[in-house]
C-alpha positions in Angstrom: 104.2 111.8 109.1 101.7 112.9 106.3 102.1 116.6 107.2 105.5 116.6 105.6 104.8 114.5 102.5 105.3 116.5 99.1 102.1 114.6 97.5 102.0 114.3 93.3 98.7 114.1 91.9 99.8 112.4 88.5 97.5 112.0 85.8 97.7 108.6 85.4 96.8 108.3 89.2 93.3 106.5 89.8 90.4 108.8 89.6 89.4 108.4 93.3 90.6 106.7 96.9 90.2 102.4 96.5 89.8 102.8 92.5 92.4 101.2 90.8 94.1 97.8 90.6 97.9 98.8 90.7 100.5 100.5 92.7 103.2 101.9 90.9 106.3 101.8 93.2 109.2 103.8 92.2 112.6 103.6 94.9 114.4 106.6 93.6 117.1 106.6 96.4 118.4 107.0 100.1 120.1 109.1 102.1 122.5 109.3 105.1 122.2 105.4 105.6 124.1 103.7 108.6 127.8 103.1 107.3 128.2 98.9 107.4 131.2 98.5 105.8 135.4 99.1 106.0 137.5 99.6 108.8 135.4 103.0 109.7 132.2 101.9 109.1 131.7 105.1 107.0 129.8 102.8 103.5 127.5 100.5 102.6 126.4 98.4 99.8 122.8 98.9 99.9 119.9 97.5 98.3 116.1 97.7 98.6 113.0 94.9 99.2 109.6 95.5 98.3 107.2 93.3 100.2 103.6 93.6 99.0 101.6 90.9 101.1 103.0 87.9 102.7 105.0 86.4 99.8 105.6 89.0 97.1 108.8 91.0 97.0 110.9 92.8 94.3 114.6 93.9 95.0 116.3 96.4 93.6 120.5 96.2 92.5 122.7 96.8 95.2 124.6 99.8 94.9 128.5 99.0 96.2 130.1 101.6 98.5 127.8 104.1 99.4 125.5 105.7 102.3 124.0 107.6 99.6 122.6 105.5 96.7 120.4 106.2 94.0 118.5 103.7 92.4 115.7 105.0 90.4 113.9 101.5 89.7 110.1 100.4 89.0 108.0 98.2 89.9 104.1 97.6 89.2 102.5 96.1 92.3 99.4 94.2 91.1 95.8 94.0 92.7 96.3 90.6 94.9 100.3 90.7 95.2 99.9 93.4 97.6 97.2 94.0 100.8 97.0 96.8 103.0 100.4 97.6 103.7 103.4 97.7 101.4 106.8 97.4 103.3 110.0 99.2 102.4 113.1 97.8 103.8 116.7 98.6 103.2 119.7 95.9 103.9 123.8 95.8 103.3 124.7 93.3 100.8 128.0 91.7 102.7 129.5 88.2 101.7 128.0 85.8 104.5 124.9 88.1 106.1 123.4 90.9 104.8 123.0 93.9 107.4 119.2 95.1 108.3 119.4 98.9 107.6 116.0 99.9 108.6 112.3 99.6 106.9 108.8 101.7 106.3 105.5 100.6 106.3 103.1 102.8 104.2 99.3 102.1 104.1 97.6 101.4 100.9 94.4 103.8 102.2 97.3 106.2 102.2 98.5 105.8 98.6 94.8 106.0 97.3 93.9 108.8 99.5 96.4 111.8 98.4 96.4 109.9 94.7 99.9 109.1 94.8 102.8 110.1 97.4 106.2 111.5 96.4 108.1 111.7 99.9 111.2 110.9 102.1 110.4 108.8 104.8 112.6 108.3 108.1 113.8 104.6 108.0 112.7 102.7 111.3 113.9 99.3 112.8 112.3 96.0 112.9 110.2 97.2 115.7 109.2 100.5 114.1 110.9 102.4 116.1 112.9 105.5 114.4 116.2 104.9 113.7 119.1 107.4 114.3 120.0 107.5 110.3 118.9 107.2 107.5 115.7 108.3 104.8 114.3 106.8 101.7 112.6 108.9 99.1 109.4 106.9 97.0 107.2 107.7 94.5 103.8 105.6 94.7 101.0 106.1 92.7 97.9 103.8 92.5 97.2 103.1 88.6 93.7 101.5 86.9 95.6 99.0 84.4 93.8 97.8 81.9 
């Protein structure tokens, strides 16, 4: 999955792999998601959660109507919210239960490794098994906070 990442080296990126005590988590937006919603199933009213250890996760707005939402929101992951792993996962907001859309897992060695990534990835299910639609495109850089 690495060979097709579009990796950003940005200068406020940490100066080396495990050096810095923030992850900078920007979800810019999907495409092709499942359609949920109407009579056709052809829309969705997505939104994102960022889970960063066991108990920390930010959301993003949901975006009514659309397979192909753009979001374009930031979050600051700090040093003990997150561990090895931050997970990605994408859901339809509906009245009574919100729809699982699909989900990434991206390693923090990963992040700090290529100083940042700037990528699509392929949505997967609960089991991480690839799902038939469906991408989300992140920017992650870590970042020494002072």
């Amino acid at each position: 999955m690495m060979s097709q990442a579009a990796y950003t080296n940005q200068a406020h990126a940490a100066q080396g792999p495990g050096f810095f005590n923030a992850i900078e988590v920007t979800v810019v937006e999907a495409r092709h998601l499942e359609g949920e919603d109407g009579l056709l199933r052809r829309k969705s009213d997505p939104y994102v959660i960022v889970h960063a250890g066991m108990t920390h996760k930010l959301k993003t707005a949901v975006k009514e109507k659309t397979v192909n939402p753009v979001w374009n929101e930031k979050f600051v992951l700090t040093k003990g919210t997150f561990s090895n792993e931050i997970t990605v996962e994408i859901f339809d907001s509906d009245r009574f239960r919100d729809d699982y859309l699909g989900k990434i897992e991206i390693k923090v060695d990963d992040i700090a490794r290529n100083r940042g990534l700037d990528m699509w990835f392929p949505l997967t299910n609960k089991k991480g098994k690839k799902v038939a639609k469906g991408e989300i495109h992140l920017i992650l850089h870590p970042v020494l906070r002072m």
